[in-house]
mmCIF file as gemmi writes it, N, C-alpha and C atoms, coordinates in Angstrom:
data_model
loop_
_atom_site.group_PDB
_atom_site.id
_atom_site.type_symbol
_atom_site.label_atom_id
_atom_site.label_alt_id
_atom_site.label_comp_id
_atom_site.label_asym_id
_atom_site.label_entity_id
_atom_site.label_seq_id
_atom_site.pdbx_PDB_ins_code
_atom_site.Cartn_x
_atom_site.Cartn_y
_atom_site.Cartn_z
_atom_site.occupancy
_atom_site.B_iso_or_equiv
_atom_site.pdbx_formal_charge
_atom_site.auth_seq_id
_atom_site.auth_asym_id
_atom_site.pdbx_PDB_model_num
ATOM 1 N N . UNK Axp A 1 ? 168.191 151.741 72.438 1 0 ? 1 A 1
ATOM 2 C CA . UNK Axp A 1 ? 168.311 151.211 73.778 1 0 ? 1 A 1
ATOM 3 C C . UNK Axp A 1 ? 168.457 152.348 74.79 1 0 ? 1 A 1
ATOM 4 N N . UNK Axp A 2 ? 169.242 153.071 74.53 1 0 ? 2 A 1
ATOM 5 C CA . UNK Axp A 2 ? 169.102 154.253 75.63 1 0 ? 2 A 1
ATOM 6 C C . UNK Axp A 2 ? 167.883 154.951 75.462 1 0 ? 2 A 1
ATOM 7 N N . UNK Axp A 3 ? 167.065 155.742 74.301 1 0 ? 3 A 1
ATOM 8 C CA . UNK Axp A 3 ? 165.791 155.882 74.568 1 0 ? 3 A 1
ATOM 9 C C . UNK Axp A 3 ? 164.82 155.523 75.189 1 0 ? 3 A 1
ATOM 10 N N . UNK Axp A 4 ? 164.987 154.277 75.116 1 0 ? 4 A 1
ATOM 11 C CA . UNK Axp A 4 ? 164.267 152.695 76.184 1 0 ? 4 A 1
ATOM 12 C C . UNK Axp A 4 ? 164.835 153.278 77.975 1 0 ? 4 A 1
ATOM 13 N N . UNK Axp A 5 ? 165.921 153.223 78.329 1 0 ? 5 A 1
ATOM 14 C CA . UNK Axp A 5 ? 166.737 152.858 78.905 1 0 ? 5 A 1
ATOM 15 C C . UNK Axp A 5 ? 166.293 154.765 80.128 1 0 ? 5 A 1
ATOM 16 N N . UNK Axp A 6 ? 166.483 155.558 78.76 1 0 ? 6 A 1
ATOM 17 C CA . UNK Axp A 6 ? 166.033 157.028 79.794 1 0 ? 6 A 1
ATOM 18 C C . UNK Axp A 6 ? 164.424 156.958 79.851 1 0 ? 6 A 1
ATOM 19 N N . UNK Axp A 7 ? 163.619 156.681 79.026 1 0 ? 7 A 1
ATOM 20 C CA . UNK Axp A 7 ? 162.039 156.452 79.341 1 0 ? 7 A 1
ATOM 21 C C . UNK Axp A 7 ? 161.997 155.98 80.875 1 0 ? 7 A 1
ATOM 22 N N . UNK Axp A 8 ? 162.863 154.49 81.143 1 0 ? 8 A 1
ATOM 23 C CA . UNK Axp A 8 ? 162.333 154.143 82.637 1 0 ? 8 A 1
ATOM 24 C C . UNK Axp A 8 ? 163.125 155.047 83.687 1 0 ? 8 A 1
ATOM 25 N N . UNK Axp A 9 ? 164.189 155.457 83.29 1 0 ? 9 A 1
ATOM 26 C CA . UNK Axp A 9 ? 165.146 156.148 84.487 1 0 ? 9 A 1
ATOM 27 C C . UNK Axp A 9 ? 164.577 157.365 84.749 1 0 ? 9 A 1
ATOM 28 N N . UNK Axp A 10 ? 164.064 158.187 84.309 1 0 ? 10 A 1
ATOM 29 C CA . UNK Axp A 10 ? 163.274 159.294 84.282 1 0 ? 10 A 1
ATOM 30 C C . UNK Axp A 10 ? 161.697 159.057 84.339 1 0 ? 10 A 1
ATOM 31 N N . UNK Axp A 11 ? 161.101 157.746 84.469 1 0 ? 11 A 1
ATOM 32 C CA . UNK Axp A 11 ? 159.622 157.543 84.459 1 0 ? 11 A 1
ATOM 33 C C . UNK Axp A 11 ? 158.731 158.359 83.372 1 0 ? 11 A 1
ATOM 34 N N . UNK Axp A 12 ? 159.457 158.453 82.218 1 0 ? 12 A 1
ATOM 35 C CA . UNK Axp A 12 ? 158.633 159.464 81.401 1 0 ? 12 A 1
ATOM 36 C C . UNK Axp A 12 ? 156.96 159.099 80.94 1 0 ? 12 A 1
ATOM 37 N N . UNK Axp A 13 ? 156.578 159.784 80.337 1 0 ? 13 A 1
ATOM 38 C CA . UNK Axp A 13 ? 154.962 159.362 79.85 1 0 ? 13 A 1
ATOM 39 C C . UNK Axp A 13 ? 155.299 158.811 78.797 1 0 ? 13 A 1
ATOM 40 N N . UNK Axp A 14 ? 156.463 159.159 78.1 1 0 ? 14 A 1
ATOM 41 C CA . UNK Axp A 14 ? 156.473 158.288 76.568 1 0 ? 14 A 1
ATOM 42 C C . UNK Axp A 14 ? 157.85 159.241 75.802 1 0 ? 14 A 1
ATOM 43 N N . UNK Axp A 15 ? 158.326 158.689 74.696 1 0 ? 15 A 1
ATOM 44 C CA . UNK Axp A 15 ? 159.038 159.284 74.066 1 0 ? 15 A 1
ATOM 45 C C . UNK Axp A 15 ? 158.618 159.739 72.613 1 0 ? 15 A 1
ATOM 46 N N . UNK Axp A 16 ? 159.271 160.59 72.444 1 0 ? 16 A 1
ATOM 47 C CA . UNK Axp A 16 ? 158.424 161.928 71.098 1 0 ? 16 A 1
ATOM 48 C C . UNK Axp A 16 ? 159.593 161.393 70.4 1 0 ? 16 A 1
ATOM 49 N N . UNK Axp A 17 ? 159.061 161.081 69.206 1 0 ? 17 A 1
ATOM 50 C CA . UNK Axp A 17 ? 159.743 160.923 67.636 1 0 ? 17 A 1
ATOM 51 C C . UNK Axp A 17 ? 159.026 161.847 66.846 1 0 ? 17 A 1
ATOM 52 N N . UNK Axp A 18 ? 159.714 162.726 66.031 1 0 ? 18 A 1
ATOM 53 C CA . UNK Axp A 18 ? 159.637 163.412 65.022 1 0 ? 18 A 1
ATOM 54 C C . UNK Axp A 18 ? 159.75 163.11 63.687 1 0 ? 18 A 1
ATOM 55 N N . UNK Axp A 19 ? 158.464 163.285 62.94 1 0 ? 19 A 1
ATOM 56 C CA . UNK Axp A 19 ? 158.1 162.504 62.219 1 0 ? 19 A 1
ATOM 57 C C . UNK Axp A 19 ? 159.207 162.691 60.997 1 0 ? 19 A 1
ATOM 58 N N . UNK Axp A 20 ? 159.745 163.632 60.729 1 0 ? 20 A 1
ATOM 59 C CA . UNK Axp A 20 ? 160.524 163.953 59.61 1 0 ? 20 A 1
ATOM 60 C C . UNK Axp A 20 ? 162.089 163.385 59.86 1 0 ? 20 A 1
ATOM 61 N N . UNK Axp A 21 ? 162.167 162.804 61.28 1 0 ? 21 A 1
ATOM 62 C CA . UNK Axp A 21 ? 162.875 162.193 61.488 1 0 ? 21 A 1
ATOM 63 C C . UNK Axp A 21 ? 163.7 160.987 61.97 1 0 ? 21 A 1
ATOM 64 N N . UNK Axp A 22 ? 163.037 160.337 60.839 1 0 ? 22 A 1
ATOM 65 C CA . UNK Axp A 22 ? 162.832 158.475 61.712 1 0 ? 22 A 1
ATOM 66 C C . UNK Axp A 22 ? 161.421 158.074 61.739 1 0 ? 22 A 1
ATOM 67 N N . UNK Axp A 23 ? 160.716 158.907 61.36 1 0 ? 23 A 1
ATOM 68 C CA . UNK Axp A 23 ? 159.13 158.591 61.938 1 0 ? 23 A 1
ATOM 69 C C . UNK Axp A 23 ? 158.713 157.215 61.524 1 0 ? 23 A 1
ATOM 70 N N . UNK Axp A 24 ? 159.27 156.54 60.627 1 0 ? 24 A 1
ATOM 71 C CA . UNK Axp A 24 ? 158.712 155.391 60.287 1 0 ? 24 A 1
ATOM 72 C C . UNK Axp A 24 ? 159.71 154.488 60.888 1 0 ? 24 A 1
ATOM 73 N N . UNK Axp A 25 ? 160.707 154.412 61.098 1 0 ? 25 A 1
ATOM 74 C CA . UNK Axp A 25 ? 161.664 153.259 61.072 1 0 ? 25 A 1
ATOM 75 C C . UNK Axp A 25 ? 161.808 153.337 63.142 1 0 ? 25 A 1
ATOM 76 N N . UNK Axp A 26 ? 161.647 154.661 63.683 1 0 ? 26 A 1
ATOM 77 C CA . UNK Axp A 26 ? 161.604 154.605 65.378 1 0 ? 26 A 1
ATOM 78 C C . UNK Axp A 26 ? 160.769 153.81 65.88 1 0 ? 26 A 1
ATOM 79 N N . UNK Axp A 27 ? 159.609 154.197 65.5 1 0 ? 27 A 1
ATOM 80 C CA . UNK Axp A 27 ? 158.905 153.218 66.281 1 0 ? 27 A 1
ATOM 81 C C . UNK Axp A 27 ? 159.038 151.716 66.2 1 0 ? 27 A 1
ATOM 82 N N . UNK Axp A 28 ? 159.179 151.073 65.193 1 0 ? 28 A 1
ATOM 83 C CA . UNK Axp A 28 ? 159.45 149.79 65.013 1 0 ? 28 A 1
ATOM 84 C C . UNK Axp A 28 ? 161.124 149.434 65.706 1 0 ? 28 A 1
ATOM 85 N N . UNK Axp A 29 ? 161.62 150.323 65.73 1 0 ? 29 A 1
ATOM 86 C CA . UNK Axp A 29 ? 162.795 149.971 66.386 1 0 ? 29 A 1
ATOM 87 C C . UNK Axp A 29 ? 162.606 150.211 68.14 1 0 ? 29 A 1
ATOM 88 N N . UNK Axp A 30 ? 162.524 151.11 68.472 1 0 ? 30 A 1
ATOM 89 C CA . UNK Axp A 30 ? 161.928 151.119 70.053 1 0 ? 30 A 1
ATOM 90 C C . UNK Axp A 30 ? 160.893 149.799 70.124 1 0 ? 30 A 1
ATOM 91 N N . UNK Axp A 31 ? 159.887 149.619 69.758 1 0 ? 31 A 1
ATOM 92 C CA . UNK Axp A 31 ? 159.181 148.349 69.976 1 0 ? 31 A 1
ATOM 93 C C . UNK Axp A 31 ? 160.251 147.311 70.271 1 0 ? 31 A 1
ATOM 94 N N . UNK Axp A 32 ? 160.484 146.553 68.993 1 0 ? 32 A 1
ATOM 95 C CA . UNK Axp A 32 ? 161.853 145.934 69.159 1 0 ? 32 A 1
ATOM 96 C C . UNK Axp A 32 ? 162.504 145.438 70.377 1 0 ? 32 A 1
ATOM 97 N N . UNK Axp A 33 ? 163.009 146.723 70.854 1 0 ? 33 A 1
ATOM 98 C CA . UNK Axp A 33 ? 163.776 147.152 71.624 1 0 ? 33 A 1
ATOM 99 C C . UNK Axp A 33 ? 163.222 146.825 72.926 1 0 ? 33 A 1
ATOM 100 N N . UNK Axp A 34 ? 162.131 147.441 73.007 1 0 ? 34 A 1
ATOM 101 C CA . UNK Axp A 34 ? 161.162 147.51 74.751 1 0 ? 34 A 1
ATOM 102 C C . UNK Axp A 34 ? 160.232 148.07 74.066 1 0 ? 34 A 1
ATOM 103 N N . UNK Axp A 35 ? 159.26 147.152 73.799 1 0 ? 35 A 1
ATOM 104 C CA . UNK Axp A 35 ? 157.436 147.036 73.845 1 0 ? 35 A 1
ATOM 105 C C . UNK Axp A 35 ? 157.127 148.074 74.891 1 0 ? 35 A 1
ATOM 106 N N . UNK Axp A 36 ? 157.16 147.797 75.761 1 0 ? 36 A 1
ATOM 107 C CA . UNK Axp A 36 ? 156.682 148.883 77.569 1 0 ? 36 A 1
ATOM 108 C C . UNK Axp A 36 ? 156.652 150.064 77.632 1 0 ? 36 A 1
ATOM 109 N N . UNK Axp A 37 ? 157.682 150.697 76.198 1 0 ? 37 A 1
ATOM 110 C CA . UNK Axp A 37 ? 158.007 151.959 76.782 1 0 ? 37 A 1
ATOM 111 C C . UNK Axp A 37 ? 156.79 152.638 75.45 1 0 ? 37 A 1
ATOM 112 N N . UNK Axp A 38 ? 156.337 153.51 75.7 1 0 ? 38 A 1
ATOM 113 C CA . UNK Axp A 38 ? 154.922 154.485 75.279 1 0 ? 38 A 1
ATOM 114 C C . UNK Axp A 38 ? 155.961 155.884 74.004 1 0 ? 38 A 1
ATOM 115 N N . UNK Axp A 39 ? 155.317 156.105 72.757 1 0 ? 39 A 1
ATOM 116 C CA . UNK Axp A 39 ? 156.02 156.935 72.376 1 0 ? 39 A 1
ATOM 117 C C . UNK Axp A 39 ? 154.704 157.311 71.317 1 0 ? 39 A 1
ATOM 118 N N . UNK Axp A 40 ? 155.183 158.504 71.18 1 0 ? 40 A 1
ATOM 119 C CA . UNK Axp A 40 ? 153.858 159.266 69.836 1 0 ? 40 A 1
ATOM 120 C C . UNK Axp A 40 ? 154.881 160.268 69.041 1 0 ? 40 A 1
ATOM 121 N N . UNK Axp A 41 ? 154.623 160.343 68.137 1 0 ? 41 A 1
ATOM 122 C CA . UNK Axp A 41 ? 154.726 160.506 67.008 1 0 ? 41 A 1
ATOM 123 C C . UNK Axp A 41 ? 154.288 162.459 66.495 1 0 ? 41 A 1
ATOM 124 N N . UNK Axp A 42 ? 155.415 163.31 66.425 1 0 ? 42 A 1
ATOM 125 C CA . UNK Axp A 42 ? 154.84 164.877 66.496 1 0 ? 42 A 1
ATOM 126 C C . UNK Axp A 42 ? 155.22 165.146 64.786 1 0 ? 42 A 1
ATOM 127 N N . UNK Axp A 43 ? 154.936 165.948 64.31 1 0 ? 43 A 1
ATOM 128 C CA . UNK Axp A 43 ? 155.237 166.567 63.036 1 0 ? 43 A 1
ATOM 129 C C . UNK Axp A 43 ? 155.82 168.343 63.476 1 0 ? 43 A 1
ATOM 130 N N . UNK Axp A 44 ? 156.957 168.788 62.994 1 0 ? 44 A 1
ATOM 131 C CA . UNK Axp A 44 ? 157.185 170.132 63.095 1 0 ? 44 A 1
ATOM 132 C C . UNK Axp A 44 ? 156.654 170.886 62.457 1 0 ? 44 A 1
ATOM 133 N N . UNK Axp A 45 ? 155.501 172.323 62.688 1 0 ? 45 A 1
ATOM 134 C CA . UNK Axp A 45 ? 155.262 172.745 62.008 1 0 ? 45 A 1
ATOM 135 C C . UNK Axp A 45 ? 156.05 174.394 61.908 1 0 ? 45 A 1
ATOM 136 N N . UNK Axp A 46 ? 156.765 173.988 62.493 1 0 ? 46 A 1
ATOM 137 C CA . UNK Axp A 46 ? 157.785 175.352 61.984 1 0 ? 46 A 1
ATOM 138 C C . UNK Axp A 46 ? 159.403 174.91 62.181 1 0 ? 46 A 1
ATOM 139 N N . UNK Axp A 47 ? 160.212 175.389 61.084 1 0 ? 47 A 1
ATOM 140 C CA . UNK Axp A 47 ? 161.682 175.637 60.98 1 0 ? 47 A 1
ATOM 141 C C . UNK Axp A 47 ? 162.381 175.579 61.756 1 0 ? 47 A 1
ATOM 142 N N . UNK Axp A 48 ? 163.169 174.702 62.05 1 0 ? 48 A 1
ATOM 143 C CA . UNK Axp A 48 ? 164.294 175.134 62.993 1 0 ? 48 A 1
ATOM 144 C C . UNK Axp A 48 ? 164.613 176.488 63.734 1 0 ? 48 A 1
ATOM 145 N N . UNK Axp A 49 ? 164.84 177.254 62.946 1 0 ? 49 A 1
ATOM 146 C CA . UNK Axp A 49 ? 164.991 178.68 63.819 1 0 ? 49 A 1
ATOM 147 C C . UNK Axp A 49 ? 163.88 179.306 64.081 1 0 ? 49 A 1
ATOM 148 N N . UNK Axp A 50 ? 162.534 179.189 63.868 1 0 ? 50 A 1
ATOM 149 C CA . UNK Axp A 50 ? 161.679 179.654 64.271 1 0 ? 50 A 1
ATOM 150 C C . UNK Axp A 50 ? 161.483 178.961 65.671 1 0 ? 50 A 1
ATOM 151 N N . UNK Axp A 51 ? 161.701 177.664 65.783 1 0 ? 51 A 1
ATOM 152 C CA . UNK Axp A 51 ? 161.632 176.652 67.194 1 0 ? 51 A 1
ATOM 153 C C . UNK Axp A 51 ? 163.178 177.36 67.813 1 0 ? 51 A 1
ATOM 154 N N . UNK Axp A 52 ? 164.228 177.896 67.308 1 0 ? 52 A 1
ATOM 155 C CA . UNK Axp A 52 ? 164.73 177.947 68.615 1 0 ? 52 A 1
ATOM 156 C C . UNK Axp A 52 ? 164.99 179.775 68.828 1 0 ? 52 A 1
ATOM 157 N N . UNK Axp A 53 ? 164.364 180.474 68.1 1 0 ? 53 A 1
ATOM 158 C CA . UNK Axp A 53 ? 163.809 181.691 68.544 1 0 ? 53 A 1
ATOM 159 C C . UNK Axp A 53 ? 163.97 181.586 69.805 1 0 ? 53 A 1
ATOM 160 N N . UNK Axp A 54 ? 163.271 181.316 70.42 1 0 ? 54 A 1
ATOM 161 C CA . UNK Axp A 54 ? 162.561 181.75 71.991 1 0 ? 54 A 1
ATOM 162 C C . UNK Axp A 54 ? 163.594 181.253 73.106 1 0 ? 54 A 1
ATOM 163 N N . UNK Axp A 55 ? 164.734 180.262 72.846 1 0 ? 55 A 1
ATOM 164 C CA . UNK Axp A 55 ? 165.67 180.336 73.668 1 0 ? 55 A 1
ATOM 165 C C . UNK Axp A 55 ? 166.793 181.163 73.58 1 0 ? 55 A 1
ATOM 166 N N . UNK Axp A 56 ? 166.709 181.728 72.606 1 0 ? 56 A 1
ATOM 167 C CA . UNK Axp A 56 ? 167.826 182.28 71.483 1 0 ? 56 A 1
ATOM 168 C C . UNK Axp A 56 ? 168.11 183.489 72.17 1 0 ? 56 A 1
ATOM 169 N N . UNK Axp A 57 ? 166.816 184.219 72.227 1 0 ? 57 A 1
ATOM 170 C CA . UNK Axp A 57 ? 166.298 185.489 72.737 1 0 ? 57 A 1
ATOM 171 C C . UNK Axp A 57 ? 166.767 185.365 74.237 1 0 ? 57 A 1
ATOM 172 N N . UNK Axp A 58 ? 166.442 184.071 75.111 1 0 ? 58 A 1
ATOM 173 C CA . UNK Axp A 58 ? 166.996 184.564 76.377 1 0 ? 58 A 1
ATOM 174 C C . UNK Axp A 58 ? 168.389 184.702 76.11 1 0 ? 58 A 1
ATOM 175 N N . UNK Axp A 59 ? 169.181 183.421 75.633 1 0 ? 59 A 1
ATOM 176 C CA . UNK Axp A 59 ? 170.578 184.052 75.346 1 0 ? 59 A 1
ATOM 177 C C . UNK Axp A 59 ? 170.844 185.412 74.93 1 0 ? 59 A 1
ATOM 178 N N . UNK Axp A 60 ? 170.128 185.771 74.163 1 0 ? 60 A 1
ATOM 179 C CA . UNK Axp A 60 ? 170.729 187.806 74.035 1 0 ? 60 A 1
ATOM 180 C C . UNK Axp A 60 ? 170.091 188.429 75.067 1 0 ? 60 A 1
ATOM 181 N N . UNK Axp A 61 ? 169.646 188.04 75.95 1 0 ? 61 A 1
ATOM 182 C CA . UNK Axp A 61 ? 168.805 189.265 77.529 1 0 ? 61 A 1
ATOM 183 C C . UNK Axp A 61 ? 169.638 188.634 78.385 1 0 ? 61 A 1
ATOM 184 N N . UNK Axp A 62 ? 170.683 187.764 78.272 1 0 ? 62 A 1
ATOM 185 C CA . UNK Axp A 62 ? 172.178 186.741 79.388 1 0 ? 62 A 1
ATOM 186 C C . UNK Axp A 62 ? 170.543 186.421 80.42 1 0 ? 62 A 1
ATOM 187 N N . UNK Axp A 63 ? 169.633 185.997 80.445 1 0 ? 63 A 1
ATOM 188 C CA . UNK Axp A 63 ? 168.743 184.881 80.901 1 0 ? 63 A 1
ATOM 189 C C . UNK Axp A 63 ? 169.097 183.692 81.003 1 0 ? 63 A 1
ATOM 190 N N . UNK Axp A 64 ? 170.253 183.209 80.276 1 0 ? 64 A 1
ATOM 191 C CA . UNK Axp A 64 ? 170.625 182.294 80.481 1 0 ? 64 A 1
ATOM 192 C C . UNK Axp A 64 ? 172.221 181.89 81.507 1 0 ? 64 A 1
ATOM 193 N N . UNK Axp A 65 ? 172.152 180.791 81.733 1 0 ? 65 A 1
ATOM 194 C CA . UNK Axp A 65 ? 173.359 180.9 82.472 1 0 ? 65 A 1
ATOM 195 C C . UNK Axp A 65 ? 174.021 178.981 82.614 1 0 ? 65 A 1
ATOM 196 N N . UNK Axp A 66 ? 175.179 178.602 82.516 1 0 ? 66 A 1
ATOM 197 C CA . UNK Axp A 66 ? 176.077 177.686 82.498 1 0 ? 66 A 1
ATOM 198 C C . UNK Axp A 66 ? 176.653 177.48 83.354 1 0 ? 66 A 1
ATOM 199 N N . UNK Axp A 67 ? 176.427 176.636 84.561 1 0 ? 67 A 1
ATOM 200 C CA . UNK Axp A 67 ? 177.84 175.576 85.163 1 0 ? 67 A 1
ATOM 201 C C . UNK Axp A 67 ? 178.023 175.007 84.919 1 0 ? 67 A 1
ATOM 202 N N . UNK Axp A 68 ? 179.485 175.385 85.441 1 0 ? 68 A 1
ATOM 203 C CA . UNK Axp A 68 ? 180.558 174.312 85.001 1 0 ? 68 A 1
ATOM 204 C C . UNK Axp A 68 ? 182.089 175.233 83.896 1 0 ? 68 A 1
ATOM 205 N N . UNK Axp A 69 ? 183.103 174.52 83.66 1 0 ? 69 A 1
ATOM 206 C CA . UNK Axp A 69 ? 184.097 175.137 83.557 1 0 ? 69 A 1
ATOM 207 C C . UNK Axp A 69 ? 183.904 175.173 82.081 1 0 ? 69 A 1
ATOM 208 N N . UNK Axp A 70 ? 184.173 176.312 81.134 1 0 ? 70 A 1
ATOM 209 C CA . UNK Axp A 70 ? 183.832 177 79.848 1 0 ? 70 A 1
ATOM 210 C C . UNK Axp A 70 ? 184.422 175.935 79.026 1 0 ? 70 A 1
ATOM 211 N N . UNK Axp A 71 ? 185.442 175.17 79.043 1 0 ? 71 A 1
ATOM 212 C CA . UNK Axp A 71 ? 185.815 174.191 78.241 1 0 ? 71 A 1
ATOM 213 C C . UNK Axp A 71 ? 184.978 172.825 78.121 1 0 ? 71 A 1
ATOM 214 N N . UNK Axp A 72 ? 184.306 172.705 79.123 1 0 ? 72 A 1
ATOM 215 C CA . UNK Axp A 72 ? 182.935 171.685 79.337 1 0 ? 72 A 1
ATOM 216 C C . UNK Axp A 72 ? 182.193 171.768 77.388 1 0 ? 72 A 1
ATOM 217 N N . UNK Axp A 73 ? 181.504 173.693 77.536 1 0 ? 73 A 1
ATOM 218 C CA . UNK Axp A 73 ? 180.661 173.845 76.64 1 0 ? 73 A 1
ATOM 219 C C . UNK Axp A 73 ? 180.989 174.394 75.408 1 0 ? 73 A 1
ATOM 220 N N . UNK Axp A 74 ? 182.178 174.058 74.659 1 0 ? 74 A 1
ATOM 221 C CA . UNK Axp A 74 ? 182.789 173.826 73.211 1 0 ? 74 A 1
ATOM 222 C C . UNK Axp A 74 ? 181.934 173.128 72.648 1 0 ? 74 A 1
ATOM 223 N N . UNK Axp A 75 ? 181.347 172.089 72.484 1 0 ? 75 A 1
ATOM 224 C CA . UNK Axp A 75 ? 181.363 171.635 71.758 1 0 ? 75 A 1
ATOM 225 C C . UNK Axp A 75 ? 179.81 171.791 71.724 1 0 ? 75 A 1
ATOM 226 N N . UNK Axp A 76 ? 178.991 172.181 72.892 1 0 ? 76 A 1
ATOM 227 C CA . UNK Axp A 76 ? 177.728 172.903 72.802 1 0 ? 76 A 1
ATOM 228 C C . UNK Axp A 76 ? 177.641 174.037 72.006 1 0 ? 76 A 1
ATOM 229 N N . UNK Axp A 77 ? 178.901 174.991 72.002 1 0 ? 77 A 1
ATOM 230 C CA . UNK Axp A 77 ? 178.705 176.303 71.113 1 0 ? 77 A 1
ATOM 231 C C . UNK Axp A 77 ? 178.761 175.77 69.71 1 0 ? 77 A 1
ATOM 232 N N . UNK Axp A 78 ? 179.707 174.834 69.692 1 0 ? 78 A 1
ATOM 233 C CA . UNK Axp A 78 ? 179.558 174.793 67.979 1 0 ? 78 A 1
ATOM 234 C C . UNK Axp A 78 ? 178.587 174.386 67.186 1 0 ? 78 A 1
């Protein structure tokens, strides 16, 4: 329902399910849920840390940056 629910609040083109995760049982459940809302179906072809490489890297060049008060993002670091 919230997948449903951010598709219209954000006007998205559709929502991405990953196939290794849910790929069979999401879509039938979003349908379900709200027919209306548009979603396709991706396969990962690389590892977790190879996908988050490239943000990783700005974090070690401090490219990155956080508002808001450091106790906010605990539970993001962990």
């Amino acid at each position: 329902m919230r997948a449903a629910r951010l598709y219209h609040e954000h006007r998205a083109d559709c929502v991405v399910i990953e196939a290794n995760n849910g790929g069979d049982y999401l879509p039938a459940l979003l349908e379900q849920v709200d027919p209306t809302v548009n979603w396709r179906i991706v396969h990962a072809t690389r590892g977790k840390r190879a996908r988050a490489a490239p943000a990783a890297q700005l974090y070690e060049q401090a490219r990155v940056s956080h508002v808001g008060p450091a106790r906010g993002f605990a539970e993001l670091e962990e």
